[in-house]
N, CA, C and O atoms as a Tinker XYZ file with bonds, in Angstrom:
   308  protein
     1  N   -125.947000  -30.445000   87.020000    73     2
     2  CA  -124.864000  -30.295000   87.964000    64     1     3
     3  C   -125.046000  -31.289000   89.100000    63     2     4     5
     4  O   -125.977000  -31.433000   89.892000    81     3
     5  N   -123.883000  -31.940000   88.953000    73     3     6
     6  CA  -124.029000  -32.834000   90.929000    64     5     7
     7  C   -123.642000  -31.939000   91.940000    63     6     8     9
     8  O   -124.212000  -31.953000   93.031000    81     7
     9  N   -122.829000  -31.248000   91.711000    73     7    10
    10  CA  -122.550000  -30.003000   93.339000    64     9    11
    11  C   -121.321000  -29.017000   92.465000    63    10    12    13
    12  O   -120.465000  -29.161000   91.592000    81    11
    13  N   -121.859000  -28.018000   93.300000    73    11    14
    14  CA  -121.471000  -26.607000   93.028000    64    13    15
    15  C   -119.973000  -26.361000   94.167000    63    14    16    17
    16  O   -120.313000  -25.800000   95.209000    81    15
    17  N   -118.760000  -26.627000   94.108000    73    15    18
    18  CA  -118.116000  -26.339000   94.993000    64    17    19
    19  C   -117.282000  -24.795000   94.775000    63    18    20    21
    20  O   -117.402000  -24.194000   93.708000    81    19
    21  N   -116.470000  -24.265000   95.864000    73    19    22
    22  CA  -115.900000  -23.678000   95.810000    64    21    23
    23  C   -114.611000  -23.171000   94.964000    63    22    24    25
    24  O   -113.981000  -22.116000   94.894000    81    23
    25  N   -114.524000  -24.680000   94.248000    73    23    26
    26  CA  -113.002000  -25.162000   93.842000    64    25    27
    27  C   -113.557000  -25.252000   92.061000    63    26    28    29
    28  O   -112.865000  -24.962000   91.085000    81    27
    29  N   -114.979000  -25.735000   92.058000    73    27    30
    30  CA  -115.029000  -25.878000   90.777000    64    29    31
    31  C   -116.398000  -26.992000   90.836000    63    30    32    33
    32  O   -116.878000  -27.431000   91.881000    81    31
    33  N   -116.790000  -27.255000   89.693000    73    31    34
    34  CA  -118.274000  -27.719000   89.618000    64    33    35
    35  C   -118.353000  -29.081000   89.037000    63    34    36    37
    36  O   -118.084000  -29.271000   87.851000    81    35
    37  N   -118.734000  -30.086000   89.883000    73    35    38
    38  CA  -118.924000  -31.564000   89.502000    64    37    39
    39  C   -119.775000  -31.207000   88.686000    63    38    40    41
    40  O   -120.417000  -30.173000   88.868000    81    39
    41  N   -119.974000  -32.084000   87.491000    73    39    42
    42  CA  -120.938000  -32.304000   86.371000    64    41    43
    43  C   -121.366000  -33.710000   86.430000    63    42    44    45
    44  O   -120.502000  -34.587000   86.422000    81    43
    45  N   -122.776000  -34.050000   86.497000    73    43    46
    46  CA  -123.224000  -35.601000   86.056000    64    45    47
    47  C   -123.284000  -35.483000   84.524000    63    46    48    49
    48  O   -123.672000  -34.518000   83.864000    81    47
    49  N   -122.744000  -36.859000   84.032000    73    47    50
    50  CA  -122.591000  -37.500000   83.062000    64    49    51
    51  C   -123.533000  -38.250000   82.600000    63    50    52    53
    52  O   -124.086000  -39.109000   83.287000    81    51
    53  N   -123.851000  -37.982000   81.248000    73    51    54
    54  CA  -124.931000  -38.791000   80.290000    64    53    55
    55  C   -124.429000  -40.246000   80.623000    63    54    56    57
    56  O   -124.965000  -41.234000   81.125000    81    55
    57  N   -123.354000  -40.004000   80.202000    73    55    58
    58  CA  -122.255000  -41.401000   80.120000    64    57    59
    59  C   -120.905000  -41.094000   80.131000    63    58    60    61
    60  O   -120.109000  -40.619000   79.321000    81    59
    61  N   -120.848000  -41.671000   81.764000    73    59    62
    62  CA  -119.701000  -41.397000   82.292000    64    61    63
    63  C   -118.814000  -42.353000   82.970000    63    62    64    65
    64  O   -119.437000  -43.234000   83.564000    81    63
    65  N   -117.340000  -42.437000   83.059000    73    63    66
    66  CA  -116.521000  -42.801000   84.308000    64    65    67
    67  C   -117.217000  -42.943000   85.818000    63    66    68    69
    68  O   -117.878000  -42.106000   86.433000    81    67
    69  N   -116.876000  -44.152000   86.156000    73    67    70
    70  CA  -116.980000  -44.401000   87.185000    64    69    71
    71  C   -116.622000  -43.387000   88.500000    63    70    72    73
    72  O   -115.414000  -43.230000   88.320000    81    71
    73  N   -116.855000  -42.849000   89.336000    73    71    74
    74  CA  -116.095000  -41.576000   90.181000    64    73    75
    75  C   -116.210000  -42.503000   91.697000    63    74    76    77
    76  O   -117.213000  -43.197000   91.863000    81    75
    77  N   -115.273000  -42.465000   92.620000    73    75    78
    78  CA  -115.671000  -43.102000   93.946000    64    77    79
    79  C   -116.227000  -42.129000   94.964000    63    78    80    81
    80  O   -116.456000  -42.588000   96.083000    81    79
    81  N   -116.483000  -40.814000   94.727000    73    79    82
    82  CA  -117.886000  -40.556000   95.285000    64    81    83
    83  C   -118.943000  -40.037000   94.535000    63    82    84    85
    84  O   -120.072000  -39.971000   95.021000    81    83
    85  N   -118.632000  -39.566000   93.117000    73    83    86
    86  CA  -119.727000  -39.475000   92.706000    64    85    87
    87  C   -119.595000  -40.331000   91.211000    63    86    88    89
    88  O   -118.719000  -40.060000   90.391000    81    87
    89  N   -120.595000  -41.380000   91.017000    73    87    90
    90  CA  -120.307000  -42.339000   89.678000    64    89    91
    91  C   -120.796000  -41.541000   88.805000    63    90    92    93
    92  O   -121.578000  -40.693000   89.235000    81    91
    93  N   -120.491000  -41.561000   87.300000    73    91    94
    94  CA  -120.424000  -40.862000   86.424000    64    93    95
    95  C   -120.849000  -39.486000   86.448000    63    94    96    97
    96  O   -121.955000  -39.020000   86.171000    81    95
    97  N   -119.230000  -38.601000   87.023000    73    95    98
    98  CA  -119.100000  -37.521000   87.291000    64    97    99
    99  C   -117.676000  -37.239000   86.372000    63    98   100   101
   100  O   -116.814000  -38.083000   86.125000    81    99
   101  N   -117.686000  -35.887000   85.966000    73    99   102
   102  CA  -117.131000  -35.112000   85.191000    64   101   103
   103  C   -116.772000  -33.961000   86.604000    63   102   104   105
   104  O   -117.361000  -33.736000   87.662000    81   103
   105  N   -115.899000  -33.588000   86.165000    73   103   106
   106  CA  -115.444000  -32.703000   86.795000    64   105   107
   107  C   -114.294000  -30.856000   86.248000    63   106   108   109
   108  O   -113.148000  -30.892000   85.801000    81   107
   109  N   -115.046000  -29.664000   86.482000    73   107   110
   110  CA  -114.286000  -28.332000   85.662000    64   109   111
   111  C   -114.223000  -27.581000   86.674000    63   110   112   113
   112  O   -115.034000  -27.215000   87.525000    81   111
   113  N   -112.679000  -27.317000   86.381000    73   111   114
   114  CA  -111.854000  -26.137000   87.191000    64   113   115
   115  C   -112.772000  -24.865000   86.931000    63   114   116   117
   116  O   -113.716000  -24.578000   86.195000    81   115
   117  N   -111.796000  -24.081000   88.186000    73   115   118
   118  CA  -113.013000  -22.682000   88.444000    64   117   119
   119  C   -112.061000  -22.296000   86.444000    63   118   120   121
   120  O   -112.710000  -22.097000   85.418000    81   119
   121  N   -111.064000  -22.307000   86.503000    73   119   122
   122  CA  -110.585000  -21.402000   85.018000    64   121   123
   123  C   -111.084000  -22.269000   83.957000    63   122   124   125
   124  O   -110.805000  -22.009000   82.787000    81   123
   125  N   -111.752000  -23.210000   84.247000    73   123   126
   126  CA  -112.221000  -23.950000   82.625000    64   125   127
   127  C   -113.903000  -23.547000   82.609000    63   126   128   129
   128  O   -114.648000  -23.904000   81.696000    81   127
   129  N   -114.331000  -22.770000   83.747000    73   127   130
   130  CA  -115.881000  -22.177000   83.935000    64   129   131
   131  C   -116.083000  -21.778000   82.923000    63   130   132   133
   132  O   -116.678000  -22.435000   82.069000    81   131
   133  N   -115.513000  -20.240000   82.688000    73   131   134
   134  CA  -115.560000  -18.982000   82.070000    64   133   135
   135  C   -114.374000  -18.596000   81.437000    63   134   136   137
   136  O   -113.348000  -18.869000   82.060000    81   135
   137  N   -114.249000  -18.024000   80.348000    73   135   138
   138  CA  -113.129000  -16.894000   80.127000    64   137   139
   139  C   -113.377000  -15.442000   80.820000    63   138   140   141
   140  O   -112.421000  -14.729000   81.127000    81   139
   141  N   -114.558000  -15.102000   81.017000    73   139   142
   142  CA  -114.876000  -14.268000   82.126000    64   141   143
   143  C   -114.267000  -13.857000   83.468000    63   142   144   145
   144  O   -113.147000  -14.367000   83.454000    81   143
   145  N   -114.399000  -13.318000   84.410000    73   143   146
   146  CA  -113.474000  -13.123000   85.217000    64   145   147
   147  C   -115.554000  -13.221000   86.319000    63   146   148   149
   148  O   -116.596000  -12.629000   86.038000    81   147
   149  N   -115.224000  -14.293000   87.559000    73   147   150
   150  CA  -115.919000  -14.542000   88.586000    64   149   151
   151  C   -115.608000  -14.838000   89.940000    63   150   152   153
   152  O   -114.525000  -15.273000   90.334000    81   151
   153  N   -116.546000  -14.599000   90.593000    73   151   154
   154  CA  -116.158000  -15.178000   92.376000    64   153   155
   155  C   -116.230000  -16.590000   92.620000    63   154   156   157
   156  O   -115.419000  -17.313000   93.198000    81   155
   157  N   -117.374000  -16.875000   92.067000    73   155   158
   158  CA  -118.091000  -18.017000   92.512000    64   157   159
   159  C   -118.659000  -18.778000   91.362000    63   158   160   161
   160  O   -119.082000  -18.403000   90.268000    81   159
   161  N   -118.575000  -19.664000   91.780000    73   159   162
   162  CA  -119.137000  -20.814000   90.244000    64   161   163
   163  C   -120.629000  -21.091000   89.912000    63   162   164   165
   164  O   -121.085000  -21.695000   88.941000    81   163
   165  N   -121.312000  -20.477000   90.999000    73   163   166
   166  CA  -123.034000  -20.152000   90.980000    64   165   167
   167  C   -123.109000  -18.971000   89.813000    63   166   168   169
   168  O   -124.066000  -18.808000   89.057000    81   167
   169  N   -121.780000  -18.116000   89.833000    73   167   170
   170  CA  -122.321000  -17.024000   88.704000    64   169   171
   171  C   -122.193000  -17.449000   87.116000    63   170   172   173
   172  O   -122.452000  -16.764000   86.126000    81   171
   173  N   -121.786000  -18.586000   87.184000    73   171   174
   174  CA  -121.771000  -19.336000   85.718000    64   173   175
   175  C   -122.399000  -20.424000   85.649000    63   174   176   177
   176  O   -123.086000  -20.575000   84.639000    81   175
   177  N   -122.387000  -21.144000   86.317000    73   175   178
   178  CA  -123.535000  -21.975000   86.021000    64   177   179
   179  C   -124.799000  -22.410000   87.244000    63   178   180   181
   180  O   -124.725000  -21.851000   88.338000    81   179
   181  N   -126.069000  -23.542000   86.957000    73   179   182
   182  CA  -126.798000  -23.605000   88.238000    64   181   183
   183  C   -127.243000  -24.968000   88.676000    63   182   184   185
   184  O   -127.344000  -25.789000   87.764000    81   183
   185  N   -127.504000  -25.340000   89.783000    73   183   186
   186  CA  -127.909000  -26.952000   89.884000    64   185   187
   187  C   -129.296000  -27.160000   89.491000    63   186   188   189
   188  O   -130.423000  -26.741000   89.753000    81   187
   189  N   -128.460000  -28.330000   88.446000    73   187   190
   190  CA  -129.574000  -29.360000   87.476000    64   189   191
   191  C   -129.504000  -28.148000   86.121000    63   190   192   193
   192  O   -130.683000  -27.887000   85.881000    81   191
   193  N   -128.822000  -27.534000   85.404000    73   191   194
   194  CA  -128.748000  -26.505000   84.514000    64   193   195
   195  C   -127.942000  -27.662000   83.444000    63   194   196   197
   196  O   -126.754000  -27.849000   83.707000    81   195
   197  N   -128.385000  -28.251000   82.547000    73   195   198
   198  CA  -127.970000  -29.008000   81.465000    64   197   199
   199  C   -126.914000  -27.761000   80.544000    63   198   200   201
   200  O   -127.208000  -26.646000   80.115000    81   199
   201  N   -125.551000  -28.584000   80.495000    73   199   202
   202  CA  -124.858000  -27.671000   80.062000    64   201   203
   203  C   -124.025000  -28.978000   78.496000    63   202   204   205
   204  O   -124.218000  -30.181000   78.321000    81   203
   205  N   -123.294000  -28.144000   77.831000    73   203   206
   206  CA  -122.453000  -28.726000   77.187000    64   205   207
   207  C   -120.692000  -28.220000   77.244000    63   206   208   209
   208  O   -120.214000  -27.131000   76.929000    81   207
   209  N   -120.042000  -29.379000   77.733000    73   207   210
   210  CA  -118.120000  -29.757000   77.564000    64   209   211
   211  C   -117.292000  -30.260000   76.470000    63   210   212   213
   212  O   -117.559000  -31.102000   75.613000    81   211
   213  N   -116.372000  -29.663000   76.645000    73   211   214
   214  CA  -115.555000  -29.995000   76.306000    64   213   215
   215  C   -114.650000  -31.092000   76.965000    63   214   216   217
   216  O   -114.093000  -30.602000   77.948000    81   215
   217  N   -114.165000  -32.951000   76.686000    73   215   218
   218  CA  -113.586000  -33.182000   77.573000    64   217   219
   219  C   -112.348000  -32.972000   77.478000    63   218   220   221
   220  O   -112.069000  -33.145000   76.292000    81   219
   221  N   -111.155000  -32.610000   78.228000    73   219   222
   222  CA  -110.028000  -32.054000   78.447000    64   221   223
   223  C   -108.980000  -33.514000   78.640000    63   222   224   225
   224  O   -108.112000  -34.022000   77.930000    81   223
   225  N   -109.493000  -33.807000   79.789000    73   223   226
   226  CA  -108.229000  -35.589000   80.246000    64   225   227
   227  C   -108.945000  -36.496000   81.282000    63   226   228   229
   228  O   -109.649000  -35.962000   82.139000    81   227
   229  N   -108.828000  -37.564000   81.251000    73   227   230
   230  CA  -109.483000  -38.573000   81.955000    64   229   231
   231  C   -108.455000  -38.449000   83.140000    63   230   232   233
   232  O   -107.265000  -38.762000   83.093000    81   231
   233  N   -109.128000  -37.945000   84.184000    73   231   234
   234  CA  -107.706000  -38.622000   85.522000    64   233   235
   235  C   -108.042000  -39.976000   86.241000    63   234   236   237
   236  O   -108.920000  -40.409000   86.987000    81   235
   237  N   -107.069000  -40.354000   85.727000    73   235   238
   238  CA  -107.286000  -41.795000   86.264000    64   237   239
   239  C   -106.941000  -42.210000   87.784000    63   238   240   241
   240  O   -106.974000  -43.421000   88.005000    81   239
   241  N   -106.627000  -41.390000   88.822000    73   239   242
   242  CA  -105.723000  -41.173000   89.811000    64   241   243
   243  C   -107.574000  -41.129000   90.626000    63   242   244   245
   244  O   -107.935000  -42.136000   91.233000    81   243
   245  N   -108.429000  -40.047000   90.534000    73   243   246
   246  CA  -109.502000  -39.814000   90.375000    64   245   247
   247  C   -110.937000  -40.096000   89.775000    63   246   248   249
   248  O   -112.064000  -39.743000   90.122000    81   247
   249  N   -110.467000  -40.848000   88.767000    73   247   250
   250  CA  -111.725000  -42.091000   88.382000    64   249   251
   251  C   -113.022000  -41.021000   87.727000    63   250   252   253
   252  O   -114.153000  -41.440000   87.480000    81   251
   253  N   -112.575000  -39.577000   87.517000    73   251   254
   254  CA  -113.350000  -38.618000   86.683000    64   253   255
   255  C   -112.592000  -37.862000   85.436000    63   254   256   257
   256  O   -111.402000  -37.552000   85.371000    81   255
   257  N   -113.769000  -37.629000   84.337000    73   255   258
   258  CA  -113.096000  -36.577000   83.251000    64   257   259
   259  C   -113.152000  -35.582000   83.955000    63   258   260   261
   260  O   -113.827000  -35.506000   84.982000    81   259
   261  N   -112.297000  -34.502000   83.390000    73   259   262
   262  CA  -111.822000  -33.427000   83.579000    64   261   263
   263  C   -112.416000  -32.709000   82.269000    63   262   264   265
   264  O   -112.169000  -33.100000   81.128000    81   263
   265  N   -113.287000  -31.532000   82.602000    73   263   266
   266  CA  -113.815000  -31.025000   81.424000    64   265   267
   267  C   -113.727000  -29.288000   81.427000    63   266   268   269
   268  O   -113.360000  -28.637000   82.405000    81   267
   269  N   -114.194000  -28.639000   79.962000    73   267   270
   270  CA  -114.062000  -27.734000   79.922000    64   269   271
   271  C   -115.510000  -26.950000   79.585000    63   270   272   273
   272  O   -116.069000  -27.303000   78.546000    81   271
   273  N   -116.070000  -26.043000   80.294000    73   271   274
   274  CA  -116.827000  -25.536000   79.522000    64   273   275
   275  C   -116.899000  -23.951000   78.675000    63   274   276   277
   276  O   -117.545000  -23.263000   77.885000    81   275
   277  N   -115.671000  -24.023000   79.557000    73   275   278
   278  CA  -114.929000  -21.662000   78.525000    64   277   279
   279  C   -114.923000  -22.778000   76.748000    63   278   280   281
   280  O   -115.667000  -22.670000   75.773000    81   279
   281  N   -114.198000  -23.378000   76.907000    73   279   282
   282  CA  -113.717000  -24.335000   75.662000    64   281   283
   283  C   -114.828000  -24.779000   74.472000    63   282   284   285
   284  O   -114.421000  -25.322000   73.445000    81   283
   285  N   -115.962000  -24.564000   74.643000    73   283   286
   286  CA  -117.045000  -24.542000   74.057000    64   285   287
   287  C   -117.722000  -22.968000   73.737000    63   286   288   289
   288  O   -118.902000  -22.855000   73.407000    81   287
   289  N   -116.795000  -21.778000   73.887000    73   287   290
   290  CA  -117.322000  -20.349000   74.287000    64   289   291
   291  C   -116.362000  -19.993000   73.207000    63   290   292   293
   292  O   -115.463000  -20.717000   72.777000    81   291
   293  N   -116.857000  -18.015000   72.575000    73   291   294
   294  CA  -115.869000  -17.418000   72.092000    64   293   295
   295  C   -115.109000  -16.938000   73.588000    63   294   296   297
   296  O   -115.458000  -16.604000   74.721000    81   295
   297  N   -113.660000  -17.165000   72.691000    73   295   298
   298  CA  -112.351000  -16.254000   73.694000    64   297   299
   299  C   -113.032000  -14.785000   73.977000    63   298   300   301
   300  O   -113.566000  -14.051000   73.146000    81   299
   301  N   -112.889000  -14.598000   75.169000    73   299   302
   302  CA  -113.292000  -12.800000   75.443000    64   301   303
   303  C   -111.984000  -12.320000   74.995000    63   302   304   305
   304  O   -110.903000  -12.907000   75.056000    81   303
   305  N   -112.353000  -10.742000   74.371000    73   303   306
   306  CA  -111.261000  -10.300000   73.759000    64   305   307
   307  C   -111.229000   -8.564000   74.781000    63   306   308
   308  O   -110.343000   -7.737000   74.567000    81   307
């Protein structure tokens, strides 16, 4: 993890997009966390916690992927 925000959790990249503040950074919404239901994005994942994504869309506006990690999970039923 590069930082844990409120909004959702930068990811460093093996090999990544360029980012203009963070270079090869990935980036997942709080709803692409979990299919779970959470407060905070510390309760799903942790910094420096090697995870695996799904990538979703390159924003080019933003100079980061956009990734998923529920998208790699079974659907909660």
């Amino acid at each position: 993890m590069a930082a844990i925000e409120s909004f959702g959790v930068f990811v460093a990249l093996d090999d990544g997009p360029k980012h203009p503040v963070f270079p090869g950074v990935g980036f997942i919404t709080m709803p692409e966390l979990s299919w779970r239901s959470f407060e905070d994005p510390s309760e799903i994942v942790s910094m420096g916690e090697r995870i695996t994504c799904e990538v979703l869309t390159f924003d080019t506006t933003n100079g980061e992927a956009r990734l998923s990690l529920r998208a790699t999970q079974p659907a909660s039923t």
